[in-house]
C-alpha positions in Angstrom: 174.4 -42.3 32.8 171.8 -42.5 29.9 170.9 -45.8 28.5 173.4 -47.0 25.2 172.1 -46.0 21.8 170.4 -49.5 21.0 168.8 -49.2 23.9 167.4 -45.6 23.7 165.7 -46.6 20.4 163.9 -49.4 22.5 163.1 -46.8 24.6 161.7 -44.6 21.8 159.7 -47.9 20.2 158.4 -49.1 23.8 157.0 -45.7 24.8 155.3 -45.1 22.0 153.4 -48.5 22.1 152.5 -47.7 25.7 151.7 -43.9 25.4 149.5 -45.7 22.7 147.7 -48.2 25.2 147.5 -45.5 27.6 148.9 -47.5 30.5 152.0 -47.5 32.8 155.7 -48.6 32.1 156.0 -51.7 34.0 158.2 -54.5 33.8 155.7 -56.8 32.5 154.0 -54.7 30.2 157.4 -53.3 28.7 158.7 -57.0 28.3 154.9 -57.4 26.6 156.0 -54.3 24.1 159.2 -55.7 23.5 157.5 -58.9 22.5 155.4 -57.7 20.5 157.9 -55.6 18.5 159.5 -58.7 17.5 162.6 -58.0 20.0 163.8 -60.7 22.7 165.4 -59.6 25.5 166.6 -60.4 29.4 166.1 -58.7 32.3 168.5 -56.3 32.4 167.2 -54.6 29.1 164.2 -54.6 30.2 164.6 -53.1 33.6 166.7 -50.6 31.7 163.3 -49.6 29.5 161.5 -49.3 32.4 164.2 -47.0 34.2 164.5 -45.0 31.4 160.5 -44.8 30.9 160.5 -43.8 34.7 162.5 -40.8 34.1 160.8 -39.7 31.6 157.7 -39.8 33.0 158.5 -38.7 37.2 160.2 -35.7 39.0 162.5 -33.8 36.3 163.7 -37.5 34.7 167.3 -37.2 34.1 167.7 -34.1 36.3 166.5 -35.7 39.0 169.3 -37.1 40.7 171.0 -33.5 40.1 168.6 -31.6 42.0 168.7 -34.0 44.9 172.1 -33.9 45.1 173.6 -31.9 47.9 174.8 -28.6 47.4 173.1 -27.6 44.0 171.8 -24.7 43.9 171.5 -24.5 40.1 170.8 -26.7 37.0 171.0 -25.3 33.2 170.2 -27.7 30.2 171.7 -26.2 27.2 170.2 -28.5 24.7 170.8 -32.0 25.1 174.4 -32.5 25.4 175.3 -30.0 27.5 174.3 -30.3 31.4 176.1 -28.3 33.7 175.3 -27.5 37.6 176.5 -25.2 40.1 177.3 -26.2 43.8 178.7 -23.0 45.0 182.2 -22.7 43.1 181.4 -22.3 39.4 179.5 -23.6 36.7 180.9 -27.7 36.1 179.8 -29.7 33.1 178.2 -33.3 34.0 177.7 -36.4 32.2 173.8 -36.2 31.5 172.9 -36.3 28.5 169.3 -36.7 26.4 168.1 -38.2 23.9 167.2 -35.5 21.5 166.5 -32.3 21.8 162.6 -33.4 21.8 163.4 -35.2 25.1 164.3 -32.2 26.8 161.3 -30.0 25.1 158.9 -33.0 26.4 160.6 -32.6 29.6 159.8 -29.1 29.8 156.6 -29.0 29.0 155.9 -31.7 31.8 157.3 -29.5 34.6 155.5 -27.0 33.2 152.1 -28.4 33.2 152.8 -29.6 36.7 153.1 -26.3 37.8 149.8 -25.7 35.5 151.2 -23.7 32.8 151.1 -24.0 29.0 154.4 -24.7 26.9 154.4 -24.5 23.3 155.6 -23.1 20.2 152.7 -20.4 20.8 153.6 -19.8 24.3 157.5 -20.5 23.9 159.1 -19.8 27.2 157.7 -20.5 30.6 159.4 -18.8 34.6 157.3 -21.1 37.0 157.7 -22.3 40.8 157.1 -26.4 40.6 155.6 -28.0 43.9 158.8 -28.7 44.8 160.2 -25.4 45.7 162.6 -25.2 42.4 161.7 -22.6 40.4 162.2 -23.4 36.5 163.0 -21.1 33.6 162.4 -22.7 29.9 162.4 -21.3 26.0 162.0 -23.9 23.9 164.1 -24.2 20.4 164.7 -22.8 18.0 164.6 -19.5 20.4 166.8 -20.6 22.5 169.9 -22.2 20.6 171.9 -24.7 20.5 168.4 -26.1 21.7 165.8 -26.3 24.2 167.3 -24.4 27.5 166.1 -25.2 30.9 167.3 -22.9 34.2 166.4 -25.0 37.6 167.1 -23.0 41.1 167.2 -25.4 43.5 165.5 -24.0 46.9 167.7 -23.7 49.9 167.4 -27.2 51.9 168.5 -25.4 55.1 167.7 -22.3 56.7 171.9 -21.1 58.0 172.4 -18.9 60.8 174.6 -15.6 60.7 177.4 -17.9 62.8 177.0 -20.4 60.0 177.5 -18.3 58.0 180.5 -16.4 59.5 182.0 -20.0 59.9 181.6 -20.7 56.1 183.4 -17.0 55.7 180.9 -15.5 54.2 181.7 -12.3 56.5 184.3 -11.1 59.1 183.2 -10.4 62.6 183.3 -6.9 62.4 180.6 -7.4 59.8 178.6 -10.1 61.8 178.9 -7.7 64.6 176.9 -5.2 62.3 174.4 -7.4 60.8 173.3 -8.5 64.5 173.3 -4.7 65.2 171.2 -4.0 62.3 168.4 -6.9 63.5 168.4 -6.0 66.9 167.7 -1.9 66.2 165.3 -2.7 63.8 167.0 -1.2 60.5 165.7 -0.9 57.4 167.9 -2.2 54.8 168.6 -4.0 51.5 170.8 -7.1 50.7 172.1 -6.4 47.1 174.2 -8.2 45.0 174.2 -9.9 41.2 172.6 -13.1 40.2 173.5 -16.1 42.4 175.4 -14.2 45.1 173.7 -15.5 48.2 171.1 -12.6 48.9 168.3 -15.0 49.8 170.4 -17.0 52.1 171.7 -13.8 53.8 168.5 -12.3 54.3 166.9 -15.2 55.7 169.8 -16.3 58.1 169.0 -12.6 59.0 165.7 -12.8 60.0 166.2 -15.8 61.7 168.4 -13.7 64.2 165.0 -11.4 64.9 163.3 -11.6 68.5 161.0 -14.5 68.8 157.7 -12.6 69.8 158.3 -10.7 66.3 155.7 -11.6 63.4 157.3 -11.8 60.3 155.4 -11.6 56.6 157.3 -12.5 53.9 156.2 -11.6 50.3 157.7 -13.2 47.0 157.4 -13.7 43.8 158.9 -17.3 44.1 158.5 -18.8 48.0 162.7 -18.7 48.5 163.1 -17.2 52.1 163.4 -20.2 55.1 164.3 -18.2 58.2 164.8 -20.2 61.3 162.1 -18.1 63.2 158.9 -19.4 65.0 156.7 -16.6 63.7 156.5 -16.4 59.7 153.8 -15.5 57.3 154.4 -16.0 53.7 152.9 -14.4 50.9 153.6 -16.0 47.0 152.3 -14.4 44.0 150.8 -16.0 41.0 150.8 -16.1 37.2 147.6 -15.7 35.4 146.8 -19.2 34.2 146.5 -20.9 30.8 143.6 -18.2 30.0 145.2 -15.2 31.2 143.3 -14.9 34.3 144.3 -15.4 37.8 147.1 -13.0 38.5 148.8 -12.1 41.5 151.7 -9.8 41.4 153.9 -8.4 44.7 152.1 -5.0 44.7 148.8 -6.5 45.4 150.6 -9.0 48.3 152.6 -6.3 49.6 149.2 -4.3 50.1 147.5 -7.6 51.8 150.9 -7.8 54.2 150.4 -4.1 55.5 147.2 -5.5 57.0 148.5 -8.5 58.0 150.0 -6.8 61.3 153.4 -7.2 60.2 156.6 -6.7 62.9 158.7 -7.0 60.1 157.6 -6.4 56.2 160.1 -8.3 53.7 160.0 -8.3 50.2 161.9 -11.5 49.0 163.0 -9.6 45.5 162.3 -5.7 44.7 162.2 -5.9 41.3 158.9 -4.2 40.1 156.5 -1.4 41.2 156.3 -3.0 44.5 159.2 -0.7 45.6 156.2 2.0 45.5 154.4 0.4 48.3 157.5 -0.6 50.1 159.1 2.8 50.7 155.3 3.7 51.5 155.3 1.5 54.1 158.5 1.8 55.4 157.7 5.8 55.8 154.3 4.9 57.7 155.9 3.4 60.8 156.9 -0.1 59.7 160.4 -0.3 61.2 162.3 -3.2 60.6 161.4 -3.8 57.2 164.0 -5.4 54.5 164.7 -6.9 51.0 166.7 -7.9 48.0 167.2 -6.4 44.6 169.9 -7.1 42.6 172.6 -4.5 41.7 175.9 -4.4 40.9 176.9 -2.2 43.5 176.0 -0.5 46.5 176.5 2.6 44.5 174.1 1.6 42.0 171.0 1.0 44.5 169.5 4.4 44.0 169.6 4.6 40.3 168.6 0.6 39.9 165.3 2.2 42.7 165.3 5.3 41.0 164.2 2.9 37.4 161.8 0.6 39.1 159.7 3.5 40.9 159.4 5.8 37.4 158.6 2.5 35.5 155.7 2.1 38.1 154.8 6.5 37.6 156.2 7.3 40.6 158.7 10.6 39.8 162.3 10.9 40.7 161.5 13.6 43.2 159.7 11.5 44.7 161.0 8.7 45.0 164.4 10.2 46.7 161.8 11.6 49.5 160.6 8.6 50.4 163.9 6.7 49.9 165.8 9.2 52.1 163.4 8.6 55.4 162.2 4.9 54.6 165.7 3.0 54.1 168.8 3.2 56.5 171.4 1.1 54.9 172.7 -2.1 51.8 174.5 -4.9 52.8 176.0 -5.8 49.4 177.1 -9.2 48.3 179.7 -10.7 45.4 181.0 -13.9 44.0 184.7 -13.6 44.3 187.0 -15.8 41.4 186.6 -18.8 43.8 182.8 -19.4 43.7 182.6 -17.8 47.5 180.0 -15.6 48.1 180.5 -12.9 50.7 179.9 -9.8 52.5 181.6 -6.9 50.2 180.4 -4.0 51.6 177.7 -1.8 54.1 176.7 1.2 52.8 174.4 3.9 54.0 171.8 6.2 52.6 172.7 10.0 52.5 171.0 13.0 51.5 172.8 15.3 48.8 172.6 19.0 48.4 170.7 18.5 45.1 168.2 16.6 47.0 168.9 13.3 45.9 169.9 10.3 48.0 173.3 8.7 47.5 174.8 5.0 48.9 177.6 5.5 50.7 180.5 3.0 51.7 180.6 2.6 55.6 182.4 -0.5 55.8 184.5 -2.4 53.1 185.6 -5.9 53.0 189.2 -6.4 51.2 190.7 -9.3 50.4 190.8 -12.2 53.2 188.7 -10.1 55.5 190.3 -6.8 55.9 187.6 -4.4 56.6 188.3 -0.8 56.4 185.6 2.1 57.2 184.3 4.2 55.1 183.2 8.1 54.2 179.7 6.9 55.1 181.0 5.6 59.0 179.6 8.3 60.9 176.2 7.6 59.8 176.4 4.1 60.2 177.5 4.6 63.6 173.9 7.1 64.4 172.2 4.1 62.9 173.7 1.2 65.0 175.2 2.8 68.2 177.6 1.1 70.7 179.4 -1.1 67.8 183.0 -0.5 69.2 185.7 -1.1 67.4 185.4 -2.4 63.3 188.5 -1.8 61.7 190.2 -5.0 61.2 193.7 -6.2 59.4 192.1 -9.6 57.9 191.3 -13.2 58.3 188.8 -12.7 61.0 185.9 -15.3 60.5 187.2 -16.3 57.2 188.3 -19.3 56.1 
């Protein structure tokens, strides 16, 4: 809860006679403001300056307590009356409000420079990591309307294990049985799905079920991945800095990771010329190696692949060569009405006669866990042998 309206023009009147003296919001020097203003006031409106002054001033101010709060895994500001978060079933409207609509642009340019990037009406929009972990997305008004917008993704404060998972249903254990599978034989694969369908959290409970003795190095473009696993490298790329210089995109750290040693090479997001040097690698005896990229289907995957490796010149020839012999199989994800995020279907990769490569249902997840098998079973089965029986009528590890 923000501070009443007298009380945020205080606020407005104190900070700028402090901001002025260039020193800190305390008690006593607030109180000195105050006094000086020609207001009288007790404690309590005091201590209400100085809270508000705080928030302004440390951690994401009046987002703070959001972002510490458990479960979040998002935050949007959509100018200052309207605050909304996510914690896993829907998008639900809080009681935060700003001041203005200059509170929240002074609010993201602060996280901004704190992550050493310039916020402005020259350079109007901002996609930055913070130290924190939470990754931040701004455009200031009047691009973005009905003001200032601010996208927060919280980083995952846990790393869950695939029998976590199962028990929060996000698959059945016919499909656990298959993820474990695909660890232990060292598949190649993709976890797909839209925006905030749980691929990171997937993938990383994943790795955290490979062997011990394994090395793993991670590349992102945002340090997201926490797998429970003894042996991890990661690799974070950079944004050229406030003039232009300083770059770091995947592609070069995806190069660096190939001579790393890597047991297991994992790009965090697939979403740029990267995939080049990915299905390279893949084809050059890196087994094991894995990713996310967002599609809307399993179906889609080769045509979403397909758009990234032309943008990057390599040709569609191509790229179904080395797609065919570097990736086995998609575990794809969605968001189902009630805010769960689950397993929706295993594909495979399969040749076609015009020498393209398709995605292929093996396994499909209906309803509360009913998983039926697919045109694309038999191949699944070459891939991961000795899986027995997966065919199930429903409810198994979901809740």
């Amino acid at each position: 809860m923000g501070p009443t309206a007298p009380e945020r023009g205080l606020v407005v009147e104190v900070r700028d006679r402090i901001a002025a003296a260039g020193v800190r919001p305390t008690p006593e020097r607030v109180a000195e403001a105050l006094r000086v203003g020609g207001h009288v006031h007790g404690d309590t409106t005091v201590l209400a300056v100085v809270d508000a002054l705080h928030r302004e001033t440390v951690g994401a101010g009046p987002l703070e307590g959001l972002l510490r709060t458990v479960g979040v895994t998002d935050v949007l500001v959509n100018g200052p009356e309207a605050v909304y978060v996510d914690r896993g079933a829907g998008l639900e409207r809080t009681d935060v409000v700003f001041e203005d609509d200059d509170a929240v642009r002074r609010l993201a340019q602060r996280l901004a420079a704190a992550a050493g990037r310039r916020l402005d009406d020259a350079s109007p929009f901002v996609d930055v990591r913070l130290p924190d972990g939470t990754r931040l997305h701004a455009v200031l008004a009047p691009l973005a309307r009905p003001g200032t917008a601010l996208s927060l993704r919280v980083p995952a404060r846990v790393a869950y294990s695939l029998d976590e998972l199962a028990e929060l249903g996000a698959f059945a254990s016919a499909v656990g049985r298959v993820l474990r599978a695909v660890v232990r034989h060292r598949t190649a694969f993709l976890v797909t799905g839209g925006t905030g369908t749980g691929k990171t959290t997937l993938l990383s409970a994943m790795l955290g079920a490979v062997d011990p003795l394994e090395r793993l190095v991670l590349v992102e473009d945002a340090s997201e991945l926490r797998p429970d696993h003894p042996h991890v490298v990661a690799l974070e790329s950079r944004p050229a800095n406030v003039e232009g210089a300083g770059s770091v995109v995947l592609r070069d750290l995806v190069r660096q990771a190939l001579r790393m040693r890597p047991d297991r090479l994992v790009v965090g997001e697939v979403r740029g010329a990267e995939v080049v040097d990915l299905l390279g690698a893949l084809n050059t005896g890196h087994e094991g190696g894995c990713g996310t990229l967002h599609a809307n289907t399993s179906r889609d995957v080769p045509a979403r692949l397909e758009a990234l490796a032309m943008a990057a010149g390599l040709p569609r020839a191509a790229l179904h060569s080395q797609l065919a012999a570097a990736l086995d199989l998609v575990v794809h994800l969605v968001r189902d009405s009630g805010g769960r995020r689950r397993v929706a279907e295993v594909a495979v990769f399969r040749p076609t006669a015009d020498r393209t490569v398709e995605c292929t249902a093996a396994l499909t997840v209906i309803g509360h866990g009913r998983v039926e098998e697919g045109p694309g079973r038999d191949r699944l089965r070459e891939l991961l042998p000795n899986l027995g029986e997966l065919r199930t009528d429903g409810l198994e590890g979901i809740e």
